[in-house]
Legacy VTK file of the C-alpha trace (Angstrom):
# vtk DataFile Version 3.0
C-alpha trace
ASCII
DATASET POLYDATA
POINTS 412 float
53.998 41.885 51.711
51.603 44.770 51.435
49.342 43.493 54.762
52.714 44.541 56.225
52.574 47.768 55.412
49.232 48.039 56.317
49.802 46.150 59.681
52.998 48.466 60.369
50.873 51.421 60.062
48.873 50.022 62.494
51.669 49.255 64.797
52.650 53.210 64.532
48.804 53.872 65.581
48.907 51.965 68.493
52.422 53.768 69.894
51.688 56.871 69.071
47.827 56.193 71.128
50.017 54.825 74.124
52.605 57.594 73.839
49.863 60.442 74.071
47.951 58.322 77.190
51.204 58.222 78.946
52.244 61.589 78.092
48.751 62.657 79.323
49.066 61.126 82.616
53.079 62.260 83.158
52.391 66.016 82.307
49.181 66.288 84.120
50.438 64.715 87.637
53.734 67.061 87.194
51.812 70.188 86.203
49.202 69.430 89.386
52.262 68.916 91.648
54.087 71.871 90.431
50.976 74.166 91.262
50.656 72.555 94.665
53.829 72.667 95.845
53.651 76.688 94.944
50.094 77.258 96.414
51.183 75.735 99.771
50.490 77.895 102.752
52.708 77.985 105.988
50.258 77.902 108.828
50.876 77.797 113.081
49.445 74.456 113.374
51.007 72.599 111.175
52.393 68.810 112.703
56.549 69.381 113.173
58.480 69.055 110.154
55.271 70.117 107.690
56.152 72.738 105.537
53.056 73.563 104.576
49.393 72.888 103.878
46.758 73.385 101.048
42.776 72.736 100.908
41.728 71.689 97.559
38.277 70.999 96.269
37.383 68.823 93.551
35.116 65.642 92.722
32.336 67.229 95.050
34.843 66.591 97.843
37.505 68.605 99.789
41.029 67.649 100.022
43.572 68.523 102.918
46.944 68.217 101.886
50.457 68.536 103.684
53.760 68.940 102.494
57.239 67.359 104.607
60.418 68.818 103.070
62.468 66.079 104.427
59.923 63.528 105.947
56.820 63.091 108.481
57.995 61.541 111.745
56.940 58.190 110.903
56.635 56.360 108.154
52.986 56.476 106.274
51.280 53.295 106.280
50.448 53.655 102.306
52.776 55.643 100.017
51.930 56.659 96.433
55.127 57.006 94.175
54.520 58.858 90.798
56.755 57.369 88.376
55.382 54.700 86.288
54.078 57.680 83.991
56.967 59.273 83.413
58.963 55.661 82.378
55.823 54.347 79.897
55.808 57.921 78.398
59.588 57.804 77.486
59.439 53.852 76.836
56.566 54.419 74.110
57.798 57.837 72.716
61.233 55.566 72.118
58.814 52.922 70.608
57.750 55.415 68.366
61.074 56.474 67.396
62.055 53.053 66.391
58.873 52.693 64.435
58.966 55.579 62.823
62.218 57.008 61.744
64.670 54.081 62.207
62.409 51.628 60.905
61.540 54.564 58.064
65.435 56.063 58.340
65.426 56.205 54.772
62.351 58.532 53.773
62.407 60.207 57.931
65.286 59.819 58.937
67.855 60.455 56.675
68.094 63.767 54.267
71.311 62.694 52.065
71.299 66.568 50.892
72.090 67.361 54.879
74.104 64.023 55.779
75.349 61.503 53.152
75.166 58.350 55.846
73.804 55.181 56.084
70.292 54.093 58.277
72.395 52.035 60.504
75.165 54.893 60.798
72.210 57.328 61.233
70.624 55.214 64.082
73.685 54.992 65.698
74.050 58.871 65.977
70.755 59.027 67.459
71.194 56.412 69.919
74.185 58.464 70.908
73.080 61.384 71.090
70.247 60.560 73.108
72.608 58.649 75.570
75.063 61.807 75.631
72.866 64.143 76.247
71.978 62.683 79.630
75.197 62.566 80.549
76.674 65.578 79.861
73.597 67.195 81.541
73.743 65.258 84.716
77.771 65.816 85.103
76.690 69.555 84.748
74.473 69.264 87.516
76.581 67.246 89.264
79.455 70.044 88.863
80.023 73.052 91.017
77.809 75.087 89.003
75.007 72.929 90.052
74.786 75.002 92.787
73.319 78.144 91.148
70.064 76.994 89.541
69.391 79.694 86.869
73.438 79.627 86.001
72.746 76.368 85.531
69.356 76.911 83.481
71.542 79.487 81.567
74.388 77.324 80.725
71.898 74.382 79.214
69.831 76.421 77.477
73.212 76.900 75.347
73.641 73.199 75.174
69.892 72.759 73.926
70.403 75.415 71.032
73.616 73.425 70.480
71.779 70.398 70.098
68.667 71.780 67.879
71.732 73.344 65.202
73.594 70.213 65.315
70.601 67.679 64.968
69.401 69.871 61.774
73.385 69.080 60.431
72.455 65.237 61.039
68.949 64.376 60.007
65.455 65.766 57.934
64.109 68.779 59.432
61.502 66.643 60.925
63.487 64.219 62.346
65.772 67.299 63.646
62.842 68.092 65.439
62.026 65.213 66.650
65.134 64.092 68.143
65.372 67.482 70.043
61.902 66.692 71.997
63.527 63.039 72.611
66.732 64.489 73.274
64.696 66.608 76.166
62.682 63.791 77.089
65.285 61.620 77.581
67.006 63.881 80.455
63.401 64.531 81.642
62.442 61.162 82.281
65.834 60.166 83.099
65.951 62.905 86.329
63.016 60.450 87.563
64.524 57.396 87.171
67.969 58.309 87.911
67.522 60.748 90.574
64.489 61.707 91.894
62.785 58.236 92.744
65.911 56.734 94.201
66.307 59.752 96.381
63.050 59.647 97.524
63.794 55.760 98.601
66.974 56.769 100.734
65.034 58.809 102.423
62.139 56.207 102.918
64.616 53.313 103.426
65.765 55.842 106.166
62.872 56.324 107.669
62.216 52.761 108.222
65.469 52.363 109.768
64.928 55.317 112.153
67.409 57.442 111.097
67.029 61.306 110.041
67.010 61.864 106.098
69.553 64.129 105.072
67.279 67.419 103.230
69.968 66.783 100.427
68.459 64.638 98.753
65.147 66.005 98.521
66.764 69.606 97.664
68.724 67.768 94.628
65.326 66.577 93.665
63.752 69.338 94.000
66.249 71.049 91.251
65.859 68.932 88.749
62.166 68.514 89.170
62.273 72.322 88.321
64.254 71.351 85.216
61.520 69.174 84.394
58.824 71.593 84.851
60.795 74.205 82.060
61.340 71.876 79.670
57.955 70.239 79.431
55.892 72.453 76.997
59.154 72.762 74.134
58.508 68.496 74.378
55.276 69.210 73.978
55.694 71.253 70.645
58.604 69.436 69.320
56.122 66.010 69.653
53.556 67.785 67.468
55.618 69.840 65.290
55.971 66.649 62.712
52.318 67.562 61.584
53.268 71.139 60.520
56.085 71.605 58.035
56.471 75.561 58.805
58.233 74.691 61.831
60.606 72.372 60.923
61.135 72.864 57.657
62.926 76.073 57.078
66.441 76.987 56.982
66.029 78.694 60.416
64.270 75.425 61.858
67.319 75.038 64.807
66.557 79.463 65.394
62.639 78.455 65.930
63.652 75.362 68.045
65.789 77.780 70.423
62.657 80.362 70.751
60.278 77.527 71.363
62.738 76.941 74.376
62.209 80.578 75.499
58.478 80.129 75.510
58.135 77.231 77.222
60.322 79.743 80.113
58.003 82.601 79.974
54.838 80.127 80.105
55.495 78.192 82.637
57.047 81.281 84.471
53.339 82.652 84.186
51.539 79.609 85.584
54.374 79.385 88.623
54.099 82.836 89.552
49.759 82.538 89.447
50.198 79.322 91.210
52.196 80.446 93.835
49.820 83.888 94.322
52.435 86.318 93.391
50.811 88.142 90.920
50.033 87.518 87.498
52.391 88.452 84.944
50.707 89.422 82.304
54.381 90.515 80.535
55.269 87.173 79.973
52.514 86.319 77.741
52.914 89.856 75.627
56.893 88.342 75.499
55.167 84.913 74.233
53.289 85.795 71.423
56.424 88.174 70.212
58.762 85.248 70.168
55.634 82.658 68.296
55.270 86.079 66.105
59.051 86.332 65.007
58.651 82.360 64.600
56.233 82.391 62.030
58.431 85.190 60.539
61.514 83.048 60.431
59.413 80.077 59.115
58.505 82.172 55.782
61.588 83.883 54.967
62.919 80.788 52.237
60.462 80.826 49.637
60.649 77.033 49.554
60.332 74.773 52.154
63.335 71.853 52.364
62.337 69.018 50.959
62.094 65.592 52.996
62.986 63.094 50.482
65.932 63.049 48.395
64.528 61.174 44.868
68.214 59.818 43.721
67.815 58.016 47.789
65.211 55.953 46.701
66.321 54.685 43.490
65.095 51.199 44.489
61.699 51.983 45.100
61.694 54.750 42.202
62.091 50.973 39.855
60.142 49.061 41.805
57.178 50.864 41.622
57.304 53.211 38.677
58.301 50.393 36.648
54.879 48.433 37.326
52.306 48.352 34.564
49.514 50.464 36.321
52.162 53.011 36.965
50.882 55.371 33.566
47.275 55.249 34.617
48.228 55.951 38.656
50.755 58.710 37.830
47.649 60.825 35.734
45.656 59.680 39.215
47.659 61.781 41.125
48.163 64.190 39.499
44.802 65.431 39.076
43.696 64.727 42.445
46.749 65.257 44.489
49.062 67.288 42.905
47.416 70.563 43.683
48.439 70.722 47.170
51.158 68.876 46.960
53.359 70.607 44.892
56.365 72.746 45.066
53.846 75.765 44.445
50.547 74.711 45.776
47.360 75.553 43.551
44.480 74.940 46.195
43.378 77.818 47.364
44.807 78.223 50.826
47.236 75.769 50.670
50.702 77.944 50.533
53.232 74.870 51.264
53.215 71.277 50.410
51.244 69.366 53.164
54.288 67.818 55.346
56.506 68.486 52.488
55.604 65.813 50.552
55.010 66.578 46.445
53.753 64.655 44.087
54.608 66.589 40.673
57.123 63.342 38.968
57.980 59.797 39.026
60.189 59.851 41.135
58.122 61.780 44.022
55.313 59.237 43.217
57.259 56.616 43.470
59.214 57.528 46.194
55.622 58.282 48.601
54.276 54.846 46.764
53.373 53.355 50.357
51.820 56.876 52.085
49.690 57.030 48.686
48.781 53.268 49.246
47.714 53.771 52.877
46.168 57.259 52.685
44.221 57.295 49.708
43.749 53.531 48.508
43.660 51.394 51.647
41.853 54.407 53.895
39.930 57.782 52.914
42.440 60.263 54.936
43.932 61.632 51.257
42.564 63.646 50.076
40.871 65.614 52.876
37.135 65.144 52.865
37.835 63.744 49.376
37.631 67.258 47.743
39.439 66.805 44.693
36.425 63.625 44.197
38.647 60.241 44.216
36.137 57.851 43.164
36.018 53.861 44.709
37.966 52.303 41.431
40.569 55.150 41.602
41.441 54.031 44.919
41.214 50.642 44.120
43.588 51.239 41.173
46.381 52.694 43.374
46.065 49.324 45.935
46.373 47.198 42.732
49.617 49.305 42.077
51.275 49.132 45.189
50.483 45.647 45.918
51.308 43.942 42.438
54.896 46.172 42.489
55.347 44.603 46.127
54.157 41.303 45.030
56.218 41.741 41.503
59.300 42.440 43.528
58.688 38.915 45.950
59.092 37.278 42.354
LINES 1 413
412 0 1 2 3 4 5 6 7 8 9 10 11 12 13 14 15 16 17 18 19 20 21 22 23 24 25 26 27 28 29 30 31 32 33 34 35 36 37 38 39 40 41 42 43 44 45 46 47 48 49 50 51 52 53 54 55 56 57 58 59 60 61 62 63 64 65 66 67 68 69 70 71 72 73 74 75 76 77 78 79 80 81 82 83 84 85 86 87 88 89 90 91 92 93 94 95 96 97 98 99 100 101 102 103 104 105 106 107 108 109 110 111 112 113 114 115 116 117 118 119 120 121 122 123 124 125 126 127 128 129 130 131 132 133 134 135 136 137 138 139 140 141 142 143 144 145 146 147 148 149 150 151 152 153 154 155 156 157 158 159 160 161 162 163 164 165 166 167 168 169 170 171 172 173 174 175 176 177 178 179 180 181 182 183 184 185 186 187 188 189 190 191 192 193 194 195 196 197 198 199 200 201 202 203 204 205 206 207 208 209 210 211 212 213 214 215 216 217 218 219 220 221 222 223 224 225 226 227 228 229 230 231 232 233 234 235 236 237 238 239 240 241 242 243 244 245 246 247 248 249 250 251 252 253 254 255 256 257 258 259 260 261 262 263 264 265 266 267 268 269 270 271 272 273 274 275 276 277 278 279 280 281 282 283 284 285 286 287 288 289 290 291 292 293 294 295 296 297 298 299 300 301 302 303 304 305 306 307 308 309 310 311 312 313 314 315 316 317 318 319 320 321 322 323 324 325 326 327 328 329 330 331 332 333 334 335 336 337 338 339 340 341 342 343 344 345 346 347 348 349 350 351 352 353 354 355 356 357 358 359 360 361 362 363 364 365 366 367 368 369 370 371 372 373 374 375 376 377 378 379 380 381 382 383 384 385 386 387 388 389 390 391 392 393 394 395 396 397 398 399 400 401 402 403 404 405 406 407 408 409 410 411
């Protein structure tokens, strides 16, 4: 029973390794597109139908590049199509998801002090919500306000601050967050799959069959590729805000989430406006660090940050493993070298909120973190950090013997 836990956490490795490859590939062909697509230059000779052109040096080699609006003449020999990146990063950040929080719904997922539900009933509302949000974004686009871009921009930034106050009235804080990046990510990914690829194929299947493309298709693409290119960095953050409770944990979480949002705009608005050699606005980056400033501000206003496990939710686990003999000798354990940090009031000097607001002061927090404390301190080294509270070899051995003769106990 325990090599499952240990194999599961190996399992969440593995996604989470894919997810970032994919995610690296994905982001890095749409940021390098983005940029070239602004930096292209209108020139007399260009072929008819070109729009434009760009040199490009890299690799010790010069590239010449050319940009159709519609389509070249003819149809290219070879064709490239970018979009395997874009459906392995949302197919492993979905693996991770299921890995994760519904396979964890009870200790990620679920904060019965926000939403008294169920891990199936919780699942559900995520499934949902990730299925709604696509299509209440594409009928918006779809809609005759679809036709003004930055209306359009306007009107779902509201529904994203929507979603980031509602998802904190569901889930954790760090599932909150969470959901919002896959909430993004799911509309992102979904503009490739949905739209912009099979756009791009009418217009190649028309080529090959010698008729004109109609620009339509590559100007609806073109809109939501722009959506794509906003909402990129907030995914970004909301992926990596799991690792740092200040963001997510706070009564104000769903404000932060709808600043983060604003960033990502003034960012990227930087980078577009460089990249398409109109200047560099320095403003937008004096704008950024006001809004990451008033963040941090609205991340320390409660004096405690919300907790992420409710200890009456785990009543199973709270007699399953506090109820094991070693349980006297591991609670002492960690409390001496754990309890320091993670604690309602941190002691360690530096440390001013429990590490991923987990504490470890009672039985029922111990028992309740039984399988992190198994796999971070007794199976591996990771806990604590460069072992500086000085865990010795049988101390670690004693807390696998705990968690593995409750699991085993429980079998019987």
């Amino acid at each position: 029973m325990y090599e499952y836990a240990i194999a599961w956490e190996w399992l969440a490795f593995a996604a989470r390794w894919f997810h970032v490859i994919t995610a690296i590939a994905w982001i890095g062909s749409s940021f390098y597109f983005i940029a070239l697509d602004l930096g292209l230059v209108k020139r007399p000779h260009l072929p008819p139908g070109a729009y434009g052109e760009e040199w490009q040096v890299h690799g010790g080699g010069f590239y010449h590049i050319q940009k159709y609006l519609v389509a070249p003449a003819q149809m290219p020999e070879h064709l490239t199509w970018f979009k395997y990146e874009s459906y392995f990063t949302w197919i492993s950040g979905f693996l991770m998801l299921c890995i994760v929080y519904y396979g964890g719904a009870d200790l990620f997922l679920i904060d019965r002090h926000v939403l008294d539900i169920s891990p199936s009933v919780a699942i559900l509302i995520s499934l949902g919500s990730l299925a709604l949000g696509w299509v209440v974004y594409d009928l918006l686009c779809k809609s005759p306000l679809g036709r003004n871009t930055w209306g359009l921009m306007a009107v779902l930034y509201v529904v994203l601050v929507f979603m980031a106050w509602g998802y904190t009235q569901l889930f954790t804080g760090r599932a909150a967050f969470l959901h919002l990046g896959a909430f993004t990510a799911t509309i992102m990914s979904a503009n490739v799959f949905m739209i912009i690829i099979p756009n791009q194929k009418i217009v190649v299947a028309d080529l090959i069959a010698g008729r004109v493309p109609d620009p339509k298709y590559g100007q609806v693409a073109k809109q939501r590729s722009l959506h794509n290119n906003y909402l990129t960095l907030p995914v970004i953050f909301f992926m990596l805000s799991n690792h740092y409770p200040l963001s997510f944990g706070t009564q104000f979480n769903w404000v932060i989430a709808a600043l983060v949002f604003l960033m990502g705009v003034t960012i990227r608005h930087w980078f577009n406006t460089t990249h398409a050699r109109k200047g560099r606005p320095t403003w937008t980056w004096i704008v950024t660090v006001i809004l990451f400033i008033l963040i941090m501000w609205l991340s320390t206003v409660p004096k405690l940050l919300t907790g992420e496990t409710d200890a009456a939710a785990v009543a199973p686990a709270f007699q399953q493993f506090a109820g094991d003999p070693h349980f006297p000798a591991v609670k002492q354990l960690v409390l001496t070298r754990c309890s320091m940090c993670h604690a309602a009031e941190p002691v360690y000097e530096g440390i001013v909120r429990p590490p991923n607001g987990v504490m470890l002061e009672n039985d029922a927090e111990i028992a309740a973190h039984a399988r992190e404390i198994y796999i971070q301190a007794g199976r591996s080294h990771a806990m604590p950090p460069g072992n500086i509270t000085d865990i010795t070899p049988d101390e670690r051995k004693l807390l696998v013997a705990w968690f593995e003769s409750a699991v085993e106990g429980k079998k019987q």
